[in-house]
Each structure stands twice: as C-alpha cells, then as structure tokens.
Biotite code that builds the C-alpha atoms (Angstrom):
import biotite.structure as struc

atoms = struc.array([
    struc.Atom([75.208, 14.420, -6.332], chain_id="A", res_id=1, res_name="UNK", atom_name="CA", element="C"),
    struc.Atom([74.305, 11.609, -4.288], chain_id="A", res_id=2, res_name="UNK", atom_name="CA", element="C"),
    struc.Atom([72.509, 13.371, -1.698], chain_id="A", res_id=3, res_name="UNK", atom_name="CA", element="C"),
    struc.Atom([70.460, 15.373, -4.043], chain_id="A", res_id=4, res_name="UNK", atom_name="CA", element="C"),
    struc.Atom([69.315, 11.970, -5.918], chain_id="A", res_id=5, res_name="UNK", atom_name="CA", element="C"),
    struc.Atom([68.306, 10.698, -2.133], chain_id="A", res_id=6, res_name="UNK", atom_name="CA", element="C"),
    struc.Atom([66.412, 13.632, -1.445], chain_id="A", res_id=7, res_name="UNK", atom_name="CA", element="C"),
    struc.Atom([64.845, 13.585, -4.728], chain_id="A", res_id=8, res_name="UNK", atom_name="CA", element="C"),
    struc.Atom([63.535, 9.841, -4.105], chain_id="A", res_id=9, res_name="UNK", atom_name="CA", element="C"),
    struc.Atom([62.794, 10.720, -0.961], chain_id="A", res_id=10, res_name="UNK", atom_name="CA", element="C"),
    struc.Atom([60.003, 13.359, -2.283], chain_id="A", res_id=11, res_name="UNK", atom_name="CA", element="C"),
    struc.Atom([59.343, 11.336, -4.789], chain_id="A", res_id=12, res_name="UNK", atom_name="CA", element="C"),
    struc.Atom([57.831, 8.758, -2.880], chain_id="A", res_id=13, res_name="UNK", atom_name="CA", element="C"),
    struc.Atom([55.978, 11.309, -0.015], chain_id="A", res_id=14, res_name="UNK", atom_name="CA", element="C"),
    struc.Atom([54.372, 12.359, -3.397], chain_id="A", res_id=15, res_name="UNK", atom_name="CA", element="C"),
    struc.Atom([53.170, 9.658, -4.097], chain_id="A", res_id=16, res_name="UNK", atom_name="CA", element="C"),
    struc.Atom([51.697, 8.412, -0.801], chain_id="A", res_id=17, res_name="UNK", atom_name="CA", element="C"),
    struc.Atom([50.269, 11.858, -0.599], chain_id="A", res_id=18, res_name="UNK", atom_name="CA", element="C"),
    struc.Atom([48.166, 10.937, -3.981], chain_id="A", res_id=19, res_name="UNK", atom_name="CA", element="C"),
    struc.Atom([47.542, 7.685, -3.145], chain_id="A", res_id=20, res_name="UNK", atom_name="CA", element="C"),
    struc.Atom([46.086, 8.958, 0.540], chain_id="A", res_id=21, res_name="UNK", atom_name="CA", element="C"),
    struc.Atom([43.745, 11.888, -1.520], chain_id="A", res_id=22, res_name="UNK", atom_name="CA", element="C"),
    struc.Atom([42.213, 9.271, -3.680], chain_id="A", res_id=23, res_name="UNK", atom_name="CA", element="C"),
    struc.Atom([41.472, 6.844, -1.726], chain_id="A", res_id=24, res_name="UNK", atom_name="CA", element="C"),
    struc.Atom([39.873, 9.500, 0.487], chain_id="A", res_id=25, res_name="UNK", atom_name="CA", element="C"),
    struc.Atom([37.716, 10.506, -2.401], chain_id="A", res_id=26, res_name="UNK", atom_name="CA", element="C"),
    struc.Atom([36.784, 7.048, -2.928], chain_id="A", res_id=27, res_name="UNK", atom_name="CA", element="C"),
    struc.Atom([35.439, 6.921, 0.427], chain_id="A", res_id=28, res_name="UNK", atom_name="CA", element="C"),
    struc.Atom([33.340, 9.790, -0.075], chain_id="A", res_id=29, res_name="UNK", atom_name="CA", element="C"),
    struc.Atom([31.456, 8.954, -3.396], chain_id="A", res_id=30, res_name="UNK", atom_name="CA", element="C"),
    struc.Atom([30.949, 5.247, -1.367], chain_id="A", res_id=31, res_name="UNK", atom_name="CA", element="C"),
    struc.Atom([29.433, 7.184, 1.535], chain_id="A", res_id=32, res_name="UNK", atom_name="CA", element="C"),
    struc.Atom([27.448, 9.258, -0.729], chain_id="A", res_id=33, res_name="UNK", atom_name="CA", element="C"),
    struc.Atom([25.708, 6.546, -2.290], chain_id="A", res_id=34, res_name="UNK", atom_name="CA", element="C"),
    struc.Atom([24.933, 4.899, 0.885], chain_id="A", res_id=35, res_name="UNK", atom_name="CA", element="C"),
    struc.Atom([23.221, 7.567, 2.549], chain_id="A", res_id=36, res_name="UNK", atom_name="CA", element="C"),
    struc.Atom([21.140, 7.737, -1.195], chain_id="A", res_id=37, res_name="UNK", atom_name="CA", element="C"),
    struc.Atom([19.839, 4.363, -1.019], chain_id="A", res_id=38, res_name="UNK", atom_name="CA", element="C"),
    struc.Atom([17.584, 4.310, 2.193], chain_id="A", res_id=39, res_name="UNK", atom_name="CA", element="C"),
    struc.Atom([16.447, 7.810, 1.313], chain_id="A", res_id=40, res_name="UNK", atom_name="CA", element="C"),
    struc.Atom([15.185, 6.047, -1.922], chain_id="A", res_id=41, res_name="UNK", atom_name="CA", element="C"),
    struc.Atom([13.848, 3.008, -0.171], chain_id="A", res_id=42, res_name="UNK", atom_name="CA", element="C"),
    struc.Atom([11.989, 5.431, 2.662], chain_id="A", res_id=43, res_name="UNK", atom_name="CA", element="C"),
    struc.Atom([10.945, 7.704, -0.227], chain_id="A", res_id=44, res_name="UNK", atom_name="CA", element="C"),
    struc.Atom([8.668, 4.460, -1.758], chain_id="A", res_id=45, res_name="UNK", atom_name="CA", element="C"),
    struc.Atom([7.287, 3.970, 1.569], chain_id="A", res_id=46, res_name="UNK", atom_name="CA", element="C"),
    struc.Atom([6.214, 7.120, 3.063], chain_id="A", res_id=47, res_name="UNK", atom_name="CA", element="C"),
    struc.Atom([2.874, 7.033, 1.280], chain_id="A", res_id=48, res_name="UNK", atom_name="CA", element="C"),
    struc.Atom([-0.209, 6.282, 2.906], chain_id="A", res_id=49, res_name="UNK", atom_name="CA", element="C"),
    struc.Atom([-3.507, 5.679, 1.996], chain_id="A", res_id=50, res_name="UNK", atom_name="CA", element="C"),
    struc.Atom([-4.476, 9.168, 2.803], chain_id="A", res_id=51, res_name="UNK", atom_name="CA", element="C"),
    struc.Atom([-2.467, 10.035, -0.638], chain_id="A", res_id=52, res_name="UNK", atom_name="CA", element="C"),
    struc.Atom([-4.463, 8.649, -2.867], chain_id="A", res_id=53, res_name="UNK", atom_name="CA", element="C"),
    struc.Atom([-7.861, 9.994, -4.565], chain_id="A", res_id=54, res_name="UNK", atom_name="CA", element="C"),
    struc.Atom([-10.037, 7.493, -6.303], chain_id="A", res_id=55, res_name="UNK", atom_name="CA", element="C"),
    struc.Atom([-13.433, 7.327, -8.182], chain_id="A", res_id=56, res_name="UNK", atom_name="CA", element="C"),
    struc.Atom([-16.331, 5.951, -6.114], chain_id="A", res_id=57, res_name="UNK", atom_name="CA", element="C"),
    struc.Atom([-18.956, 4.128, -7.822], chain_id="A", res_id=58, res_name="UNK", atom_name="CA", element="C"),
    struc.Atom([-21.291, 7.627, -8.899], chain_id="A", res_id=59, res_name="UNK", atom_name="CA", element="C"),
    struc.Atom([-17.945, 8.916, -10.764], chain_id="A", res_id=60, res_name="UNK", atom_name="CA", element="C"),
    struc.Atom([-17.397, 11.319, -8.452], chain_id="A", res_id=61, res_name="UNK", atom_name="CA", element="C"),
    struc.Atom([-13.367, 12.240, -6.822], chain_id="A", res_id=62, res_name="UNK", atom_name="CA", element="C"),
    struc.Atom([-13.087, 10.434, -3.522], chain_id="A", res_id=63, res_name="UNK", atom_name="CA", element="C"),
    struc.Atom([-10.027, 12.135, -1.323], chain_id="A", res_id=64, res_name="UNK", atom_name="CA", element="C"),
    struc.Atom([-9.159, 8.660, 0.714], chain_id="A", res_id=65, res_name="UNK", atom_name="CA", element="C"),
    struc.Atom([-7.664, 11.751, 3.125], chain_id="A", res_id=66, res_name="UNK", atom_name="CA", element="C"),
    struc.Atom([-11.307, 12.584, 4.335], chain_id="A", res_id=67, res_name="UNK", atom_name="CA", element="C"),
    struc.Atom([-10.997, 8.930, 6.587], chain_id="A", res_id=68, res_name="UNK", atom_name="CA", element="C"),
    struc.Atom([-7.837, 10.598, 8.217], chain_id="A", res_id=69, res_name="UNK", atom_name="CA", element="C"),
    struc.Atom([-8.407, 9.272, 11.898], chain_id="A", res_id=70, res_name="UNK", atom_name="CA", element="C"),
    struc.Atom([-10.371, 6.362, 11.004], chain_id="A", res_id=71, res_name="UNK", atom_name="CA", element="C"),
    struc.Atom([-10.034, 2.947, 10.550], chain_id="A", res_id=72, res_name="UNK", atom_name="CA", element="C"),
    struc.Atom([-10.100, 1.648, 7.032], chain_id="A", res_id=73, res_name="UNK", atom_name="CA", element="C"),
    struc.Atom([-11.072, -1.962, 5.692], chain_id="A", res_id=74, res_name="UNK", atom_name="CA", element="C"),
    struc.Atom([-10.365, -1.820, 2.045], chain_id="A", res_id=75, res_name="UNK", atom_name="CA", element="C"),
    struc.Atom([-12.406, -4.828, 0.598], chain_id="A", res_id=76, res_name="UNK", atom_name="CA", element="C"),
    struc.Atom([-12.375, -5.899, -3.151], chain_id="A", res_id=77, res_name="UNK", atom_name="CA", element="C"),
    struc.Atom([-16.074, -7.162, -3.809], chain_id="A", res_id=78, res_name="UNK", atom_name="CA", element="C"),
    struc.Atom([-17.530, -9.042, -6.464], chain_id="A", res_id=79, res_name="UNK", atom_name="CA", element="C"),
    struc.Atom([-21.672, -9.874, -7.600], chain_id="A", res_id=80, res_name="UNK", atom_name="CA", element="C"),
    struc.Atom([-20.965, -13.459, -8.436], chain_id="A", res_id=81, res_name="UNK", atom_name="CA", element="C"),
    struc.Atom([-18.949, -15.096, -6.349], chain_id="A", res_id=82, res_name="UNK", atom_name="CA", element="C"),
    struc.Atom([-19.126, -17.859, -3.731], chain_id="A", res_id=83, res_name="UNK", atom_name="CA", element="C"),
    struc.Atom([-17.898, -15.196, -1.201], chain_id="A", res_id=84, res_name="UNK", atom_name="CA", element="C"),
    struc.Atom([-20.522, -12.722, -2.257], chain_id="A", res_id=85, res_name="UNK", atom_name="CA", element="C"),
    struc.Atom([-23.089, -13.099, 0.345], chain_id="A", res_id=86, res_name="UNK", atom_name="CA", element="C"),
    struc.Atom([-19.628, -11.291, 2.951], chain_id="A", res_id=87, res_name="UNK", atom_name="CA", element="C"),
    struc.Atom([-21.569, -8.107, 1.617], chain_id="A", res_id=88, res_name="UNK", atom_name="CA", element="C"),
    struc.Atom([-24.235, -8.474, 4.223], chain_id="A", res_id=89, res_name="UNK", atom_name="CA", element="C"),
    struc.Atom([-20.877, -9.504, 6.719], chain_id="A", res_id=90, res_name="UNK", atom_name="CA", element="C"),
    struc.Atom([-19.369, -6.388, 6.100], chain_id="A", res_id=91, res_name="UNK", atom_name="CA", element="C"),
    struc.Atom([-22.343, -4.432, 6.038], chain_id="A", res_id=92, res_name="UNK", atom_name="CA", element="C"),
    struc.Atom([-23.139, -5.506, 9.558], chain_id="A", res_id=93, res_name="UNK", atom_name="CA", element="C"),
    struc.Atom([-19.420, -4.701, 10.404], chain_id="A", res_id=94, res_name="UNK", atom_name="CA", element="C"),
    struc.Atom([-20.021, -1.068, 9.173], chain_id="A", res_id=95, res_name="UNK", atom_name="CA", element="C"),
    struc.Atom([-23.685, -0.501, 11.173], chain_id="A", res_id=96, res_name="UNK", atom_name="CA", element="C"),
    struc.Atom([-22.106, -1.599, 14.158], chain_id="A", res_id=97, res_name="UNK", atom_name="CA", element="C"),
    struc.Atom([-19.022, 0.316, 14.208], chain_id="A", res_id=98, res_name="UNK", atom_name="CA", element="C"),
    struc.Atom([-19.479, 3.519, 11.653], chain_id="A", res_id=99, res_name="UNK", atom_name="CA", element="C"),
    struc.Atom([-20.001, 5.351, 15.153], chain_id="A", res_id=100, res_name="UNK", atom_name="CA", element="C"),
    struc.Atom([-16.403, 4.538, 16.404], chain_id="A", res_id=101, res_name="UNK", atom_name="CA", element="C"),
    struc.Atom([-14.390, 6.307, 13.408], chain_id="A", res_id=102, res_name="UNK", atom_name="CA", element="C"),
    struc.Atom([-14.277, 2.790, 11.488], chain_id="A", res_id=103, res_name="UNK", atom_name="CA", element="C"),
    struc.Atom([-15.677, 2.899, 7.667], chain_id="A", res_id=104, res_name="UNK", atom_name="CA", element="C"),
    struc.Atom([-15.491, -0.605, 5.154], chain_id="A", res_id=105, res_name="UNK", atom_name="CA", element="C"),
    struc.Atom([-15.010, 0.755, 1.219], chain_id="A", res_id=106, res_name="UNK", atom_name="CA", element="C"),
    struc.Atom([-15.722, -1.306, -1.618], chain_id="A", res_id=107, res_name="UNK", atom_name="CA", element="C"),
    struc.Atom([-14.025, -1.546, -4.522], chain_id="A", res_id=108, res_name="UNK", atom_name="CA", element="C"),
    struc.Atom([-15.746, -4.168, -7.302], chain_id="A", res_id=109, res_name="UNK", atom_name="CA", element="C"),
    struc.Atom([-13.423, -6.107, -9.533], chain_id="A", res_id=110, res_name="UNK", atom_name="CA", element="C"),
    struc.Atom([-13.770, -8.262, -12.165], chain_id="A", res_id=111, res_name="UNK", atom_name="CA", element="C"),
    struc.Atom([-10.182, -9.901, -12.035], chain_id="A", res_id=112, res_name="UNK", atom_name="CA", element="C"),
    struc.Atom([-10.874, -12.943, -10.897], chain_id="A", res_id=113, res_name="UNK", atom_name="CA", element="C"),
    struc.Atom([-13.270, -15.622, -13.376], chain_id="A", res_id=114, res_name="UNK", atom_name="CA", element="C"),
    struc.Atom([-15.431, -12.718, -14.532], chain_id="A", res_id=115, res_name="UNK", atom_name="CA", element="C"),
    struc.Atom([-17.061, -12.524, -11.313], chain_id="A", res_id=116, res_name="UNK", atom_name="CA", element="C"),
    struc.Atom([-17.913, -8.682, -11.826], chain_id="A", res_id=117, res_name="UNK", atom_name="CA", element="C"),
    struc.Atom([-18.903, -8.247, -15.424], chain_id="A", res_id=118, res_name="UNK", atom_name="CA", element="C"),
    struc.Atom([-21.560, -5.733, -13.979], chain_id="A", res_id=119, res_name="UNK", atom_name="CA", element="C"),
    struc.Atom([-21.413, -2.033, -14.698], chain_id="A", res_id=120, res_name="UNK", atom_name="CA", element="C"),
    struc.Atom([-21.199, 0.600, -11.648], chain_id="A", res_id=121, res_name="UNK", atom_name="CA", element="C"),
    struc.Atom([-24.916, 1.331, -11.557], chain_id="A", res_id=122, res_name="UNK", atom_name="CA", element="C"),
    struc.Atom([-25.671, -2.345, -11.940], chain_id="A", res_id=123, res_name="UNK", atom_name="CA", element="C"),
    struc.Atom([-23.215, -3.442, -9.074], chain_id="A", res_id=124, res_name="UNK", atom_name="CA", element="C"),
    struc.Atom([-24.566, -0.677, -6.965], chain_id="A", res_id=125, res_name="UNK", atom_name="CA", element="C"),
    struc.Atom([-28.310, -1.815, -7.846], chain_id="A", res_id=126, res_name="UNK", atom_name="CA", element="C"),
    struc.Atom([-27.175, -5.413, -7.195], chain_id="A", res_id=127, res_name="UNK", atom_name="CA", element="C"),
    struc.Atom([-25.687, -4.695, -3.502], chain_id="A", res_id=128, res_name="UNK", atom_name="CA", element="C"),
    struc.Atom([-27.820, -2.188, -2.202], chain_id="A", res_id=129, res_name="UNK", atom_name="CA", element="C"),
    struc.Atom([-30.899, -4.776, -3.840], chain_id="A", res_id=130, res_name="UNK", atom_name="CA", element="C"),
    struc.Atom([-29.758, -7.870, -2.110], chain_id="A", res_id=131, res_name="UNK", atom_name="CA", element="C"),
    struc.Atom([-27.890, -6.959, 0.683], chain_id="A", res_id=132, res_name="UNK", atom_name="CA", element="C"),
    struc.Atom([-28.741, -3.045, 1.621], chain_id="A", res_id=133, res_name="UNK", atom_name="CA", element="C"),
    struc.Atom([-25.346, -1.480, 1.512], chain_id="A", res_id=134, res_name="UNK", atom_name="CA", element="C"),
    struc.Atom([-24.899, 1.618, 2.628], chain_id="A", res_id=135, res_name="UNK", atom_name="CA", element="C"),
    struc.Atom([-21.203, 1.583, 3.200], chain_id="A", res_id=136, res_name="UNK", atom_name="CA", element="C"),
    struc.Atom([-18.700, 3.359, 0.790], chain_id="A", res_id=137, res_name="UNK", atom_name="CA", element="C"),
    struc.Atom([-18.741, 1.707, -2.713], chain_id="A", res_id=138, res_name="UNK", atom_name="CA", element="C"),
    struc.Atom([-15.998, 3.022, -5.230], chain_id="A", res_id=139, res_name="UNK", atom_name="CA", element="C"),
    struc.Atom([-15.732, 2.559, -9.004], chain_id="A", res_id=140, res_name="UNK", atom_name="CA", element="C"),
    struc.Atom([-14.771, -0.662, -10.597], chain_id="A", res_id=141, res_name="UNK", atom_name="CA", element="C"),
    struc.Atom([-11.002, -1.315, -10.340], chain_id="A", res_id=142, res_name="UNK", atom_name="CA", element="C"),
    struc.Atom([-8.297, -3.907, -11.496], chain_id="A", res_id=143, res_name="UNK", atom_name="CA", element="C"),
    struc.Atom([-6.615, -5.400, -8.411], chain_id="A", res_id=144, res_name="UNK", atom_name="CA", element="C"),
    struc.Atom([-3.546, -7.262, -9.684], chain_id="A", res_id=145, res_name="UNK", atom_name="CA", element="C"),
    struc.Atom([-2.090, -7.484, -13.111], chain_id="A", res_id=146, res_name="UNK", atom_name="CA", element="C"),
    struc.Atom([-0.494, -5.191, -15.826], chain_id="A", res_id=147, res_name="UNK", atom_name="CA", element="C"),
    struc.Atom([-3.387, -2.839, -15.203], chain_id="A", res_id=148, res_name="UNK", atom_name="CA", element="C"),
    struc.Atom([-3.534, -2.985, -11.410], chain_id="A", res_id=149, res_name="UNK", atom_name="CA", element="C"),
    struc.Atom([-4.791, 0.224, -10.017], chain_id="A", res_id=150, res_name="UNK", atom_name="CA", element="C"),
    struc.Atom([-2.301, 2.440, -7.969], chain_id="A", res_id=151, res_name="UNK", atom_name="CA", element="C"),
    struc.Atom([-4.229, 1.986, -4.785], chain_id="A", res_id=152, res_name="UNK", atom_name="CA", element="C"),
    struc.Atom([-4.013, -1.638, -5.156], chain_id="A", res_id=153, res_name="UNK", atom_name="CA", element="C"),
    struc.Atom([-0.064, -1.377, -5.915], chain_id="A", res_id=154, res_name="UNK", atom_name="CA", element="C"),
    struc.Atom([0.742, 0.598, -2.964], chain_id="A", res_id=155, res_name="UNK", atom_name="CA", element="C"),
    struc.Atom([-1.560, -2.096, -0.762], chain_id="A", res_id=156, res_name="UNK", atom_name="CA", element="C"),
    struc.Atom([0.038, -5.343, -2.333], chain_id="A", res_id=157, res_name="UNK", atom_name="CA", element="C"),
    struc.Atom([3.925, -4.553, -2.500], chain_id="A", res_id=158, res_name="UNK", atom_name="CA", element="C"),
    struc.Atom([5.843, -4.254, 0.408], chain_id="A", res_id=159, res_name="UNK", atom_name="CA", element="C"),
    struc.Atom([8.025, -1.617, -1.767], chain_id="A", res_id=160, res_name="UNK", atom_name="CA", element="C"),
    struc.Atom([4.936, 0.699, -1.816], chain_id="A", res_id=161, res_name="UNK", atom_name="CA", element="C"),
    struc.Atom([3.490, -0.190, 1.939], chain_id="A", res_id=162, res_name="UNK", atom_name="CA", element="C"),
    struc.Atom([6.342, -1.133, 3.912], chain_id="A", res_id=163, res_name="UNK", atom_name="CA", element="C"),
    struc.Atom([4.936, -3.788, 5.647], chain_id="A", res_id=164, res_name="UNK", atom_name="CA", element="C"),
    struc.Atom([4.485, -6.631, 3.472], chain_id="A", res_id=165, res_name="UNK", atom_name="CA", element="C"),
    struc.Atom([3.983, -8.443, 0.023], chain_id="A", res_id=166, res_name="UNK", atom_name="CA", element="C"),
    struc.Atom([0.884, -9.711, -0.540], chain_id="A", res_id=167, res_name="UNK", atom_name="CA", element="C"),
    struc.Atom([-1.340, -9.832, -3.712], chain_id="A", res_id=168, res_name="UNK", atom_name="CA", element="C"),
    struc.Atom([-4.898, -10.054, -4.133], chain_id="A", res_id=169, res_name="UNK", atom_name="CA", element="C"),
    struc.Atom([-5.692, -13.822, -4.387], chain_id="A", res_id=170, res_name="UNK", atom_name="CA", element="C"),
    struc.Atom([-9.420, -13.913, -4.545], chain_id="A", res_id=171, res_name="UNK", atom_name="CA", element="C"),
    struc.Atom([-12.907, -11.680, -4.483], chain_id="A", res_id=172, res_name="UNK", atom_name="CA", element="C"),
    struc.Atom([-13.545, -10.130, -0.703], chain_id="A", res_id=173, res_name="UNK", atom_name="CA", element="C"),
    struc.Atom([-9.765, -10.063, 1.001], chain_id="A", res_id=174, res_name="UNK", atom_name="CA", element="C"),
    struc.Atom([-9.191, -7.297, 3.147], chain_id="A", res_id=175, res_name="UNK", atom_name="CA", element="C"),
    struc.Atom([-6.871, -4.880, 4.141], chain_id="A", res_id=176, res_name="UNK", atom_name="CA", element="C"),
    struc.Atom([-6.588, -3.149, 7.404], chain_id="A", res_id=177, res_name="UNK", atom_name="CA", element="C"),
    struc.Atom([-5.654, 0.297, 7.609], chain_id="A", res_id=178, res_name="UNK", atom_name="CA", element="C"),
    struc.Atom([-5.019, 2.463, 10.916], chain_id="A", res_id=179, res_name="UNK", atom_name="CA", element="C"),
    struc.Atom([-6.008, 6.024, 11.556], chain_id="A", res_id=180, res_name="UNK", atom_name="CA", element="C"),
    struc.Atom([-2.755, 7.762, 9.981], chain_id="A", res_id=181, res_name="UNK", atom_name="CA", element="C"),
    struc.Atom([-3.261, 5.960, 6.801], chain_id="A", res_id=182, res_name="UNK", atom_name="CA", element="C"),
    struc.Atom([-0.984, 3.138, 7.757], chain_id="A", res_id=183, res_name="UNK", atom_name="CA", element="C"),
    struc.Atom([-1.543, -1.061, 6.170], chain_id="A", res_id=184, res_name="UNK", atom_name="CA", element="C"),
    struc.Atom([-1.891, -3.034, 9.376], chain_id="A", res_id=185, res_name="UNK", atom_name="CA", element="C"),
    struc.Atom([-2.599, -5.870, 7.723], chain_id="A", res_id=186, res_name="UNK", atom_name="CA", element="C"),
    struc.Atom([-4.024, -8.632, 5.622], chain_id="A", res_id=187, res_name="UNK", atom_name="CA", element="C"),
    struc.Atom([-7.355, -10.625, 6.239], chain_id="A", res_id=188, res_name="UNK", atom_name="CA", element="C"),
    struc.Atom([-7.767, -13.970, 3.030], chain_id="A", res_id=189, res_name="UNK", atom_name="CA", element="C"),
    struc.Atom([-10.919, -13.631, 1.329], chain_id="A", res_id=190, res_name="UNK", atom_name="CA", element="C"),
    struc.Atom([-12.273, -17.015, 3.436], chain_id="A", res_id=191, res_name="UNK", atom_name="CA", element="C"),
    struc.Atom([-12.518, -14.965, 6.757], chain_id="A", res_id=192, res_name="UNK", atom_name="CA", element="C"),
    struc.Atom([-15.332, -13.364, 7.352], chain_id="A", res_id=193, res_name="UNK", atom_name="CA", element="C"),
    struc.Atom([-15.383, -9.548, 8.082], chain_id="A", res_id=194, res_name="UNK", atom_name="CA", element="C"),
    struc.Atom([-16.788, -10.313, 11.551], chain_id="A", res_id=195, res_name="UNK", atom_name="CA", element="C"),
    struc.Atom([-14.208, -12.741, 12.873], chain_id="A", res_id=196, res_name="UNK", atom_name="CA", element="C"),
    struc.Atom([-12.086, -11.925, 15.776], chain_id="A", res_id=197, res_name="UNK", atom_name="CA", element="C"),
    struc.Atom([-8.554, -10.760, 14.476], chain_id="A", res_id=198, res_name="UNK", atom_name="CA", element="C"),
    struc.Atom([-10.827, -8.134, 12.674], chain_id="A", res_id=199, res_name="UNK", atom_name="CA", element="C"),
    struc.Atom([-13.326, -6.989, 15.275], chain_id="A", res_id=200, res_name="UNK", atom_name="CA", element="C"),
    struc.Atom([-10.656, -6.761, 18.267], chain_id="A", res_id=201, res_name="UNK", atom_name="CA", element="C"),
    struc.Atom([-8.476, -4.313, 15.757], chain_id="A", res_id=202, res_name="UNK", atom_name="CA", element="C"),
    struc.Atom([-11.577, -2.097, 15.197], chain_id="A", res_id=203, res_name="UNK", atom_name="CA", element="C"),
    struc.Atom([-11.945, -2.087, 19.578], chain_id="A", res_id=204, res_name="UNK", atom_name="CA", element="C"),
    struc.Atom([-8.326, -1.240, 19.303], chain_id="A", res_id=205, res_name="UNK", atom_name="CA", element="C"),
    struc.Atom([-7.884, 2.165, 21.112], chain_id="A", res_id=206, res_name="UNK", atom_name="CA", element="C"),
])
C-alpha cells in the first residue's frame, strides 16, 4: 500500500512539471510571435517612398511622383505673399541650372501659414510665372500641417511615415531633399536659400 501511494506521488508530481514545462513553452511562443510582429509593423510604415504617391499639379491634372524615379527631388512649399517669396526666382535658378543632371524642384502652394496663399491655382500660377518666370513643376494647392495635412506632407514630416526624422513644416519655402529611389535625405528651414551649399553639393552628389 505504501509503495503504490509513493509511486502515485511520484507521477503525480512528473505530471505536473510536465504541464508546467508545456505552458510555459507556449508562453514563449505567443511572446516570440509578437515580437517578430512589431518591426514588421514599424518597417511596414516606412517602406514608402515618394515614388508612391500621386498628386494634383496646379492644371488639375494626376501627377505620378514615380515619373522622377532616378532623380533628385526638392519638395518646396511656396507661398505669393510672404517675406520668403522672392526664393521663387532662388529656386528657379536652382532648376535651370541643374534640370539637365536628373534634379527637378516641385512646388506645392499653401496657405497654412498667416494666409499667405489665399490665391487660387490659376492665380498662383499667373503670379509666379508673372514675377518670377517659373517653369519648374508647380502642383495644386495643399495643406502642409494640421488636421487636414495632405498625405504627401504626412509621410515627409513624421519620422513614422519617412524613417528618417520628425520634422514639421514651420514656415512658407522649407525644403525637403529627396534621393533618386524616392528616399527623404533631408530637411533645409525656410531661411536658407535654395542655392546655399548643403543644397547644391547634394544635387553634385554622384
């Protein structure tokens, strides 16, 4: 009697560590599982590119951003009444000189910042091409930050989107540089012009 009652607690317990082993191996799973989900997530919100996107350029018309595949980008929020304003003719110089080496400037006029852009499309277009004879890309009138901030301008401003950096729009004219594969190099403030040097040696860049 008393060896059955030893052998008894005896399987009793290799039971029980048997359980104990199987859960805690499951446990270990579902934590692994979810691991491996996260930066899949995190890469998924990155892996666009500016080549993704199609926007509206300033005639209405569908504008596949993937046509500047292999070119360098500067993505420039313009305004008709700002201090900043006369940059057009900076940027437009920027564009003549360099259009030839797979380099392109696109405007994108927004009125986020004091009302600075009240102008409609053909009136902004009339007003730049007037004053400062752009010929460079000009796309429709966008928001740039806010509630209603334009996808474009979400995926350039949060790091989450880009996966390089955080940085919103803080004023008419700033500038965002953006490789041949579609990539955000970086960030030039609206106060530097479109000819200074951090912007100029990227475009010489091979």
């Amino acid at each position: 009697m008393e060896k059955r009652w030893i052998v008894m607690m005896i399987l009793g317990l290799l039971l029980f560590a048997t359980q104990g082993c199987n859960g805690q191996n499951k446990q270990g799973k579902r934590a692994e599982v979810t691991a491996s989900d996260q930066p899949a997530s995190e890469k998924a919100n990155v892996s666009r590119t500016l080549h993704d996107f199609t926007v509206k350029d300033i005639e209405g018309n569908d504008f596949e951003l993937a046509s500047l595949m292999g070119k360098k980008v500067l993505v420039v929020n313009v305004a008709s009444r700002c201090g900043l304003t006369p940059q057009y003719e900076e940027l437009q110089k920027l564009w003549s000189i360099y259009q030839e080496d797979d380099f392109v400037v696109i405007g994108f006029p927004s009125n986020n910042f004091n009302n600075q852009e009240p102008g409609t499309n053909q009136e902004i277009m009339e007003f730049c091409t007037g004053n400062y004879g752009v010929t460079f890309p000009m796309m429709d009138k966008i928001s740039v930050k806010g509630e209603d901030i334009a996808p474009l301008y979400r995926w350039l401003t949060q790091k989450s989107e880009n996966g390089v950096i955080d940085q919103e729009v803080t004023w008419n004219f700033q500038k965002f540089m953006i490789d041949e594969e579609g990539h955000l190099v970086d960030v030039v403030l609206p106060k530097e012009s479109p000819l200074s040097d951090k912007i100029v040696d990227w475009i010489r860049q091979d």
